[in-house]
N, C-alpha and C positions, 0 to 999 in steps of 0.2 A: 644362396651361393652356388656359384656354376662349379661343381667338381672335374669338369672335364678342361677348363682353364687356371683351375691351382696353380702356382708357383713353386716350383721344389729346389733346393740347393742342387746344383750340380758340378763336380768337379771335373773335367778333363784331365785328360793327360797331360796339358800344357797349362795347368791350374789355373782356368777361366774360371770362375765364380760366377753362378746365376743365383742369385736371388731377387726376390722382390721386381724380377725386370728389368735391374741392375746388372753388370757387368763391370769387372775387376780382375785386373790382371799386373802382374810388376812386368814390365819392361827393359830388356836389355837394349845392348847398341843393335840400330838398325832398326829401332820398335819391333824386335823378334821377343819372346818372352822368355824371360829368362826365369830359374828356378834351378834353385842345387840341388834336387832331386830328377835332374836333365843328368849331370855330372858321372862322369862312366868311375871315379873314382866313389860315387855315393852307392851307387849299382852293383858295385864292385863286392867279392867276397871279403868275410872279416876275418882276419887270419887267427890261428891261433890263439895265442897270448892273448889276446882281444877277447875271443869267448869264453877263455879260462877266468880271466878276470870279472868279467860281467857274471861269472857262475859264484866265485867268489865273495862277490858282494852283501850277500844272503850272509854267508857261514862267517864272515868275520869278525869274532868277538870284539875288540878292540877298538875302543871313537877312533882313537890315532894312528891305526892300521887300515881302517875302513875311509878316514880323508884320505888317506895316503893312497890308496890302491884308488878310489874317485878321483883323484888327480891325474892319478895313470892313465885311468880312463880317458878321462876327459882330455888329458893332451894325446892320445891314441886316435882320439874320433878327428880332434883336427888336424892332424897330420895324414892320417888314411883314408879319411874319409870326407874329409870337409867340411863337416856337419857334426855340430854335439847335439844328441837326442837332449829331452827333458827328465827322460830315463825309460826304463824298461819293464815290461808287464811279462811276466809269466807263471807257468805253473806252477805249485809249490809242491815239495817236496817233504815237509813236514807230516804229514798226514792228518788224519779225521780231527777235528770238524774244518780244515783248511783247504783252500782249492786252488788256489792262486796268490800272489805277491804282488806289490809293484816297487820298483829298486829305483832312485827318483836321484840326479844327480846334481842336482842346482840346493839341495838343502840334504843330500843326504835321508832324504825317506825312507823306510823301508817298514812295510803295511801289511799286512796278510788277511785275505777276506776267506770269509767264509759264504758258501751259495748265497745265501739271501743277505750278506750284505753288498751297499748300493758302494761303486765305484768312480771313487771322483773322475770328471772329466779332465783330460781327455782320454784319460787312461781306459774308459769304459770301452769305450770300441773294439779295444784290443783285448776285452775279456775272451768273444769267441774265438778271436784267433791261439788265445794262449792253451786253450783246453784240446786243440788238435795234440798229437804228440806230433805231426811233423815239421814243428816249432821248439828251438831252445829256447826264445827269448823275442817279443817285439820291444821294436825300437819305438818310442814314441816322440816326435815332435812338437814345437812350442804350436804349431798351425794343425795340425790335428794327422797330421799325418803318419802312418803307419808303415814301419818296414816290418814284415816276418823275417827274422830270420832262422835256417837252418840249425840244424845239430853240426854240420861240415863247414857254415861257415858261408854258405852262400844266400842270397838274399831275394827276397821277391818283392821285385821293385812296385813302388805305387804307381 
């Protein structure tokens, strides 16, 4: 095997996919490439009530308080942001022997690992990011993509 002509996935900014020598991109009008992580409203800070709520998720005793408050959510992401995540991975708060969580919004998950256990994908990626503190919460999408977001509210876009 030539190791110095490997194939590696590579994502751009403009989410061109390389693999395999292969090339995949969605297209907007004009063959420009389109992606709603281009979108200055996905970019954009989460206000408030937004990060309140995604903090909440965790602590909500209640099935019929916890759909309810994921409803919010989820009509919140597409009004402000144009995009509903798959759900969010972060730190936990609970303490020892826990490290992490992921808050999952298409079925209501909510999982807490411990270091050595394995984190389903695509949630895994966003384990290093969650162990920074200067992260409240990543965003995870159905395409593997990852927004951190802030404690204020603001985002570091992919």
């Amino acid at each position: 095997m030539d190791y110095r002509r490997r194939q590696r996935r590579v994502i751009s900014p403009d989410h061109l996919t390389v693999s395999q020598g292969q090339k995949t991109a969605r297209s907007g009008a004009g063959g420009r490439i389109a992606s709603p992580y281009q979108d200055r409203a996905f970019r954009g800070p989460r206000n408030r009530d937004l990060m309140r709520a995604v903090a909440r998720i965790d602590t909500e005793m209640s099935e019929t308080s916890r759909a309810e408050l994921v409803a919010w959510i989820t009509g919140a992401y597409e009004e402000q942001v144009e995009a509903i995540p798959l759900g969010f991975f972060s730190r936990c708060y609970l303490g020892p022997p826990y490290v992490d969580h992921r808050l999952g919004l298409t079925h209501m998950i909510i999982e807490h690992f411990r270091s050595p256990d394995p984190v389903p994908e695509p949630f895994a990626a966003a384990r290093v990011l969650a162990r920074s503190p200067a992260y409240a919460f990543i965003e995870v999408y159905h395409d593997g993509t990852l927004v951190p977001v802030r404690e204020d509210g603001s985002v570091v876009p992919p």
